[in-house]
N, C-alpha and C positions, 0 to 999 in steps of 0.2 A: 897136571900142574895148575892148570888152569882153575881146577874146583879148588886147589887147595889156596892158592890165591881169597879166592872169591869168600873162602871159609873165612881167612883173615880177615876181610872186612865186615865179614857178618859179627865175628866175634867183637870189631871195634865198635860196632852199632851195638853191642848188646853190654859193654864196660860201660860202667857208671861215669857220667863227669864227660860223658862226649856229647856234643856241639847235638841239641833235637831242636822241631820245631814249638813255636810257641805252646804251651798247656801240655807237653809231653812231660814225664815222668822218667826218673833214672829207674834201671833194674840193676838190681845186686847182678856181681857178675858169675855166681853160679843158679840158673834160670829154678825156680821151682815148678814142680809140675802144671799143668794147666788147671785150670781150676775151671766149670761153668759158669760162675759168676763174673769170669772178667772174660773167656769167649765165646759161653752159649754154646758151648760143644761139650760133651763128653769124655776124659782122657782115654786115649783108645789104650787097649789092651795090651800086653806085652808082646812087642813086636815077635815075628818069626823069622828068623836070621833068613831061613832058606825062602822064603813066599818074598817075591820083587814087589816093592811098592809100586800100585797102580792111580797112573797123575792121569785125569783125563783134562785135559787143556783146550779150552776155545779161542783161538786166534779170530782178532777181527778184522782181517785181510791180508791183500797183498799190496797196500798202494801205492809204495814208496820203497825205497831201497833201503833205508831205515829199518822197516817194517819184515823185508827178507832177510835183512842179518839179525832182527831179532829171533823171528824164525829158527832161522838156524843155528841160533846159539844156544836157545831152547831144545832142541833137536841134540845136539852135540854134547851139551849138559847132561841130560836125561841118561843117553848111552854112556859115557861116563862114569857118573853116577848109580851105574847099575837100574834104575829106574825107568820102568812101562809106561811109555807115553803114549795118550790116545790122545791127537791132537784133531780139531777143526776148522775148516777156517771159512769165516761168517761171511765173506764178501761183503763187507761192509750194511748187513742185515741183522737186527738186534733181534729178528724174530728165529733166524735161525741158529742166533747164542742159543733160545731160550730152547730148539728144538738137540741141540748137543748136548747142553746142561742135564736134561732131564734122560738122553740114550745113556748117560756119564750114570747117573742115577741108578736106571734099568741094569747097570752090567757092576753097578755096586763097587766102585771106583773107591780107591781110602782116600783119595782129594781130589779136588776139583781147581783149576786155575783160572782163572778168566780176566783177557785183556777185551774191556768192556769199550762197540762203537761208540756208545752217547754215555752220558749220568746217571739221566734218570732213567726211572721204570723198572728197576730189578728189585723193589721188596719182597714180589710174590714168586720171584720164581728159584729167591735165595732165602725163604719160608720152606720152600719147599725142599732145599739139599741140607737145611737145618733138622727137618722133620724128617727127613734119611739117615741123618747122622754125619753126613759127609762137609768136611770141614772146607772152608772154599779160602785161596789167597786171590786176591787182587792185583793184577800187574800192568805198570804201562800207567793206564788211564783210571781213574777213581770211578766209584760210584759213590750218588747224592742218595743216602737210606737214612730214614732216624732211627733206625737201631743199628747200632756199630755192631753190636753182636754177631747178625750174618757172615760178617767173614772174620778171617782170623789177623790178617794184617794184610796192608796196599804197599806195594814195591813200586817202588819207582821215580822219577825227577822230581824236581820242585818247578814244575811249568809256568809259574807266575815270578819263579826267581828268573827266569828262563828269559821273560821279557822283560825284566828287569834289566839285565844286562844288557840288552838288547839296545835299550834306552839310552841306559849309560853311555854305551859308544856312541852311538849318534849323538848327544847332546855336547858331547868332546869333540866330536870329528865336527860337527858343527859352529863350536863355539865362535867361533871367529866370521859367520855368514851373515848378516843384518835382513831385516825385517823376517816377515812371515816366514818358515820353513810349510813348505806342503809334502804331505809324508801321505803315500800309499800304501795300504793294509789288504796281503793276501792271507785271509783265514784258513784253515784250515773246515773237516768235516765240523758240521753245524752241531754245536752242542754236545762237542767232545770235549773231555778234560783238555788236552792240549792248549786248541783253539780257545778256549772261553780263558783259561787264566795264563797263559801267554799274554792275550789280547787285554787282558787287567793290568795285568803287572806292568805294561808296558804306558796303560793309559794315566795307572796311577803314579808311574815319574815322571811323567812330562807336565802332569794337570796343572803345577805350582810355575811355568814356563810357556807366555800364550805367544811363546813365535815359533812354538810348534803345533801344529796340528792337524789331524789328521782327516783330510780331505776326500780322498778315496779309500772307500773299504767295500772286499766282495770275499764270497767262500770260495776257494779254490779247490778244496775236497783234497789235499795234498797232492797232487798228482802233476806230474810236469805238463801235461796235456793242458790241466784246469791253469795252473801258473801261467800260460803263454797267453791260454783264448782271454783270460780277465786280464792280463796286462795290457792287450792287444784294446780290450774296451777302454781303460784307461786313458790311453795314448791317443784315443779315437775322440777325445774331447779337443776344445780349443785349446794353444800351444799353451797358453797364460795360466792353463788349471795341472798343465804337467807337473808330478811330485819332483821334489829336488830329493826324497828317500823314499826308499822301499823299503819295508819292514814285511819279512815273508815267515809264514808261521812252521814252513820247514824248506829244504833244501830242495826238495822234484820240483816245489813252485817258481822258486827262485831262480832256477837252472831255465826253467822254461819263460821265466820271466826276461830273462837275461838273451831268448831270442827274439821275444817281440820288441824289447828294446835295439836289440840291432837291427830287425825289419824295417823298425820307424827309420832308422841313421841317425841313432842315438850313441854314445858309449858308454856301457853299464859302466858302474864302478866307477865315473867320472862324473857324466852330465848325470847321473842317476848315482845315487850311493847306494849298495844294499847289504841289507843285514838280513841273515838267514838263521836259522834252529835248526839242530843235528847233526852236524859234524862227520858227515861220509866224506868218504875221500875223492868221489865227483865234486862235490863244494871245493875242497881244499886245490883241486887243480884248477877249479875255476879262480879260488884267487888267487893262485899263482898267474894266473894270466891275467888278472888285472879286473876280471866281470864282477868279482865280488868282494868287498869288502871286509866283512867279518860273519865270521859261522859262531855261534851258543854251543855249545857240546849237548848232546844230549845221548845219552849214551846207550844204544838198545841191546848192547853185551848181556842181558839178564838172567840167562841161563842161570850160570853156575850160582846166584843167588837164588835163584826160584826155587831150583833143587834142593840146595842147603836146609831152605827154609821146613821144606818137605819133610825133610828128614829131621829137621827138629820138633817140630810138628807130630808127628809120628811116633817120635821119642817122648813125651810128652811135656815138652819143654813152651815155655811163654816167648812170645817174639815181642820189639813192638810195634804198636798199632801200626806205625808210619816207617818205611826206612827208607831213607834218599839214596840215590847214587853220587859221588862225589864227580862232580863236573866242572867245563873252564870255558873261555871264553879264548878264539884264535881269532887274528888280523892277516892282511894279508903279510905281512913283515914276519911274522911264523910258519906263516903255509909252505914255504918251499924247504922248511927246517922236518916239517911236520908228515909232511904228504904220504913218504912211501910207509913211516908206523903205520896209518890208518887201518884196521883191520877191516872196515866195511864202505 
C-alpha cells in the first residue's frame, strides 16, 4: 500500500500544471522515452520481467534518527518493490561513497542511488558511472556539477524552503519582543545540501529585519552529542550574549541542545525559543512537553519514491530533473494532536 501511495504522488509530480520549482518545465502526462540528449544515458533495453532490478545505493550515514528511518524505508521499499538492494553506508566519508560507487560499477548494477555527504567533488566519479552506462538518481542532499547530465533526477526536500519557514515562525512568535533578538545557529555537516540552504533560506528572510540576528553559529554535524557540546559553548559566554532563539538545522541537535539548556537552569522553549528541521517523533514529544517550540517537517520516508523512480527509469520513461516532497511546518499546539501518527 505503501508504494502504491507513493506511485500517486510520483504520478502528481509528473501531470502537467503541478506547482515546480523556478525554470522547471511541464511534462505531457504520458512520459516519452528517454532520450540521451535530455539524460546522457542511453534507453536501456527491453526490460526482463523475470531478472530483479539491481539498485546499488550509498547511504551517507547513520547520524541522526532521521537518517535511520530513511534507511529503512529504503530497505522496506526496495523489498516491496521486488528490487535488489546493494546498499552502503559512507559514515559520513565522501571517499568511501566514491569507493561503493565504483564496487556498484564492478558488479554492473542497472542503477545507482546516492545520498551525497557534501556538494561538491562528484563530476569525476559520476563520469565515470556515465561511462558504464549506469544511470545514477540523487537523494536527500544534491550535488553542485555543471553538467546536469550525470544523473538522471535529485529527490528530495526543498532545504532552503525548509528555513524559510523556520524564519517565518520565529519572526511571528517574536513579533511582539522589542529591540535586538540574538538567535543561535546549530549547523548541521559542513557543506551539506541541508546545512548550506537551510542556513540561506533562513538568512534571506530575516536580512530585510535588523532586530534579528544572528549572533551564535557553529556545526554541530547533526548529532545530539554535537547539539549539546556547542550549546554548552554557547551558554559558556556572558549572560548578555545568550540567544533569546535557537534555530537548529535538524532535531538530534535540538534535542541535545535542549540539555545544555537545562544544565545552565535555563527552560528551553521559554527563556530559549527553539525551532528544529525533521519532524521525528522524539521532537514532537519534546514539544509536547514544552522544550520545543516548532519542528519543519522534513520527511525522510523516500523509499517508495526512489524505487518508483527506478522503475521508471528502467522502463524508459523521463522523470523530472527535481521532485520535492510535499511537507508542513508543526507547533507545539499540534504536537500532542500529532505525536503517536509519526512513523519515525
Amino acid at each position: 500500500m505503501k508504494l502504491v501511495k507513493w506511485c500517486l504522488i510520483l504520478g502528481l509530480l509528473l501531470m502537467p500544471g503541478c506547482s515546480k520549482s523556478s525554470g522547471e518545465s511541464s511534462l505531457p502526462t504520458a512520459p516519452p522515452p528517454v532520450s540521451p540528449l535530455i539524460t546522457g544515458f542511453e534507453p536501456p533495453g527491453e526490460p526482463n520481467p523475470m531478472k530483479p532490478i539491481i539498485l546499488g545505493f550509498s547511504q551517507l550515514g547513520s547520524e541522526s534518527t532521521w537518517r535511520e528511518a530513511n534507511t529503512a524505508s529504503i530497505k522496506e521499499a526496495a523489498e516491496e518493490a521486488g528490487i535488489t538492494l546493494l546498499m552502503t553506508n559512507a559514515e559520513q566519508d565522501q571517499n568511501k561513497q566514491f569507493e561503493a560507487i565504483r564496487s556498484f560499477i564492478r558488479r554492473d548494477v542497472d542503477m545507482i542511488a546516492i545520498a551525497p555527504v557534501v556538494q561538491t567533488g562528484w563530476e569525476a566519479i559520476l563520469e565515470e558511472t556515465k561511462e558504464a552506462g549506469i544511470p545514477v538518481i540523487i537523494l536527500d542532499r544534491s550535488v553542485n556539477v555543471e553538467d546536469s547530465s550525470l544523473y538522471i533526477t535529485f529527490i528530495g526536500s526543498d532545504f532552503y524552503e525548509e528555513g524559510v519557514k523556520a524564519a517565518k515562525y520565529m519572526m511571528d512568535r517574536m513579533r511582539h519582543h522589542s529591540g535586538i533578538i540574538q538567535i543561535a545557529e546549530l549547523q548541521g555537516t559542513v557543506g551539506s545540501t541541508p546545512s548550506i540552504d537551510r542556513g540561506l533560506g533562513f538568512r534571506k528572510t530575516i536580512e530585510a529585519n535588523g532586530n534579528f540576528q544572528i549572533t551564535q553559529t557553529k556545526p554541530a554535524d547533526f548529532t545530539q552529542n554535537g547539539g549539546r557540546e556547542v550549546m554548552r559553548e554557547f551558554l559558556q559566554q556572558p549572560q548578555e550574549k545568550w540567544p533569546q532563539v535557537l534555530f537548529s538545522h535538524n532535531d538530534d541537535m535540538a534535542i541535545g541542545a535542549v540539555e545544555a539548556i537545562k544544565e545552565a537552569g535555563l527552560k528551553p522553549g521559554s527563556d530559549i525559543i527553539i525551532i528544529s528541521v525533521d519532524g521525528t517523533r522524539r521532537a514532537f514529544e519534546q514539544m509536547v512537553d514544552g522544550n520545543i517550540n516548532a519542528v519543519v517537517e522534513c520527511n525522510p520516508l523516500l523509499g517508495p519514491l526512489l524505487m518508483q523512480a527506478v522503475k521508471e527509469i528502467m522502463a524508459g520513461r523521463t522523470l523530472p530533473k527535481r521532485m520535492v516532497t510535499p511537507e508542513d511546518i508543526f507547533t507545539q499546539e499540534l504536537a500532542a494532536k500529532e505525536v503517536e501518527y509519526r512513523k519515525y
